[in-house]
C-alpha positions in Angstrom: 106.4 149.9 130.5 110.5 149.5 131.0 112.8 146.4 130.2 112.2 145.8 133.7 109.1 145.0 133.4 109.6 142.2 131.0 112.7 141.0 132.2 110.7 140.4 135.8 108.4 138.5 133.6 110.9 136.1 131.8 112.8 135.7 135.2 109.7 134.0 136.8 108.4 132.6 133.9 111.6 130.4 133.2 111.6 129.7 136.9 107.9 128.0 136.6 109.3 125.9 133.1 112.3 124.5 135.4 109.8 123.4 137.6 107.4 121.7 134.6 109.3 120.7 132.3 109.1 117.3 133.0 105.2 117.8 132.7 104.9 118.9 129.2 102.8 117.8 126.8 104.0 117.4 122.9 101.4 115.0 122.0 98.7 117.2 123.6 100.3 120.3 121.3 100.1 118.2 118.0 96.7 117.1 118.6 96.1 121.1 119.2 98.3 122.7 116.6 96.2 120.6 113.6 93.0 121.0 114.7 93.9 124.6 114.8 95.0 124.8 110.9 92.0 123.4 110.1 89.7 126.0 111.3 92.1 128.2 109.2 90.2 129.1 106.1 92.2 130.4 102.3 91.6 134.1 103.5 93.0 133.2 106.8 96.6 132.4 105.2 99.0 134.2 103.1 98.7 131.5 100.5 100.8 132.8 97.5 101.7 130.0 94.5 101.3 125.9 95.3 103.9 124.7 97.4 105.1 121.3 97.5 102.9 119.6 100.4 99.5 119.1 99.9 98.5 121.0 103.3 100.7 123.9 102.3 103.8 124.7 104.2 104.5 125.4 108.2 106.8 127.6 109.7 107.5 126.2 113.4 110.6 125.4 115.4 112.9 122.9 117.6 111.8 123.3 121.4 114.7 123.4 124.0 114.3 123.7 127.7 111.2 123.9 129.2 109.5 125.1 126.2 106.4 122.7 125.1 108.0 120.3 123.4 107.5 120.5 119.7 109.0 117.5 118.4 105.5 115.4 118.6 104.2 118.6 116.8 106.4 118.8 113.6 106.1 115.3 113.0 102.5 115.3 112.9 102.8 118.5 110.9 105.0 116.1 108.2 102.7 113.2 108.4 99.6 115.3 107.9 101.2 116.4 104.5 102.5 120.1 105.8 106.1 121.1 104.6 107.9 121.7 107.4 109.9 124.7 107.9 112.4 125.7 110.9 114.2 128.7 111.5 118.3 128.8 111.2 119.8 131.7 113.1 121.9 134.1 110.9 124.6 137.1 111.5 123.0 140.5 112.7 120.1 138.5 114.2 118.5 137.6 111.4 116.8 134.5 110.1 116.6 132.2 107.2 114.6 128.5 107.0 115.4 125.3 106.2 112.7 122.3 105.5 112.3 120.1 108.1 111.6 116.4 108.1 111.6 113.4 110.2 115.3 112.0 110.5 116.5 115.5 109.6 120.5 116.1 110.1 120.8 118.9 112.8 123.6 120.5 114.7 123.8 123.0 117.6 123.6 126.8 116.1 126.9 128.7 116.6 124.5 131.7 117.6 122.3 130.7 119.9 121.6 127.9 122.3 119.0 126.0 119.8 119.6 123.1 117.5 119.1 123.4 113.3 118.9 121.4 110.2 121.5 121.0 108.2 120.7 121.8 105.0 119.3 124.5 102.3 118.5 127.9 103.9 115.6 130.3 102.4 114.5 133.6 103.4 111.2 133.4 103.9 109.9 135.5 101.2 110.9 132.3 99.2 108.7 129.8 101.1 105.5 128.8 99.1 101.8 128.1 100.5 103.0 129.2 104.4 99.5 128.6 105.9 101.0 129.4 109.7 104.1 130.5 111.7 104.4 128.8 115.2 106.3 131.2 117.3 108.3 130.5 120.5 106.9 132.5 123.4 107.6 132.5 127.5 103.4 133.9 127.4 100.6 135.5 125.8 97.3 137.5 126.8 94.2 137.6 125.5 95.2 141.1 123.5 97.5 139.1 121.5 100.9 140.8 123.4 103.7 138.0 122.9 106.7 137.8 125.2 109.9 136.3 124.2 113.0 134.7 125.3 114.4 138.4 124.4 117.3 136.6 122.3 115.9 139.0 119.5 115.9 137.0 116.5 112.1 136.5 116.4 111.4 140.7 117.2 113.4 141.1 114.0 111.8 139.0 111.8 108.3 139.9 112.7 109.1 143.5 112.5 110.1 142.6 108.6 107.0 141.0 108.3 104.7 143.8 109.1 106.7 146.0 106.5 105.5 143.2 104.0 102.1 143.7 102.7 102.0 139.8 101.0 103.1 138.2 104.5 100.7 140.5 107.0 97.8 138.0 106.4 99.9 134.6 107.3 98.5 133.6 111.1 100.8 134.2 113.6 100.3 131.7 117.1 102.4 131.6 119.9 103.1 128.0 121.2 102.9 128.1 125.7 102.0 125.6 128.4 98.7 126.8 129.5 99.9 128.3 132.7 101.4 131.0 130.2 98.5 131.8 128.6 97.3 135.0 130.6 93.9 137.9 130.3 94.1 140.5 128.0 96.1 143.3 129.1 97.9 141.3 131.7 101.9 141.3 130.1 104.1 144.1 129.5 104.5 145.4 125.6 105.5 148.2 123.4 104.9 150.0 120.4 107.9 147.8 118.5 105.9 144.3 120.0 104.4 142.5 117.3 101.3 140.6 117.9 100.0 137.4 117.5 96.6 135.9 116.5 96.2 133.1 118.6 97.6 130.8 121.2 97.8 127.4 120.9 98.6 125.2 124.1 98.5 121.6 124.6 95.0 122.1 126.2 93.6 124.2 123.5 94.2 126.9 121.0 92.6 130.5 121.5 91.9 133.6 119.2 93.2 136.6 120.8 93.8 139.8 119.2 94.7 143.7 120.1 91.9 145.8 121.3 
């Protein structure tokens, strides 16, 4: 595999969103997304101390573009009693989070084309009860290989992860439209790709794993 390989992939895979994005489905993708964390069981979950939220708390994001639209989905996370956690881009392409909730103040980052909430930011070593982190993603195959938007703030963070024993066990699902959602095997990767758990898509959510 070369950078080639996967920028081919993100070229025609942002040309098919351009051409759907008026088709997406957030309602579909909220529906999905908590029928999926309840299949998720204690040992399923980094679950460490007792967060806020009843449910536990969420990592997910703000959609732009043609990505499903997530909006539907982190309400419904707030309303089923989830704390809410987005991710606020920081200097050297790293991340911190800050707790999202409906009527949130947000602004445009001034480090990459997404919006953010305004307000206080938290590595996420310092988020409590994190049951599940929603990951952006252009697709995903059955062996769990994720491919990005390349922007590498997302590569970073899950790298730091995997050096963390206590966050290794907190599920990891990337969010696609079901056109995105390939066979095992089917999308370029390396040794430095992190992968995912599962796929969730406004049709349905899928296990998926490395083999």
């Amino acid at each position: 595999m070369n950078a080639l390989d996967k920028a081919a992939w993100r070229s025609r895979l942002r040309a098919q969103r351009r051409e759907l994005q008026s088709a997406a489905d957030g309602g579909g993708l909220a529906s999905v997304a908590l029928d999926w964390l309840e299949t998720l069981g204690p040992d399923d979950a980094g679950l460490a101390g007792s967060g806020p939220s009843a449910g536990g708390s969420v990592c997910a994001y703000m959609s732009i573009g043609g990505e499903p639209p997530t909006g539907p989905l982190l309400a419904a996370l707030a309303s089923a009693g989830y704390a809410v956690f987005v991710p606020v881009c920081e200097p050297g392409f790293q991340m911190t989070w800050a707790r999202w909730t409906p009527g949130a103040q947000m602004q445009r980052s001034s480090l990459a084309p997404v919006m953010e909430v305004v307000g206080r930011r938290l590595p996420f070593d310092r988020l409590e009860s994190v049951r599940a982190i929603l990951l952006p993603a252009l697709a995903v195959d059955g062996s769990g290989v994720r491919l990005g938007q390349g922007g590498g703030y997302y590569d970073r963070f899950l790298a730091g992860l995997s050096n963390d024993g206590g966050a290794t066990s907190v599920p990891l699902a990337a969010v696609v439209h079901e056109n995105e959602y390939f066979p095992a095997g089917s999308l370029p990767h390396d040794s430095l790709d992190a992968p995912v758990a599962y796929a969730l898509t406004p049709a349905g959510h899928h296990a998926v794993g490395l083999t």
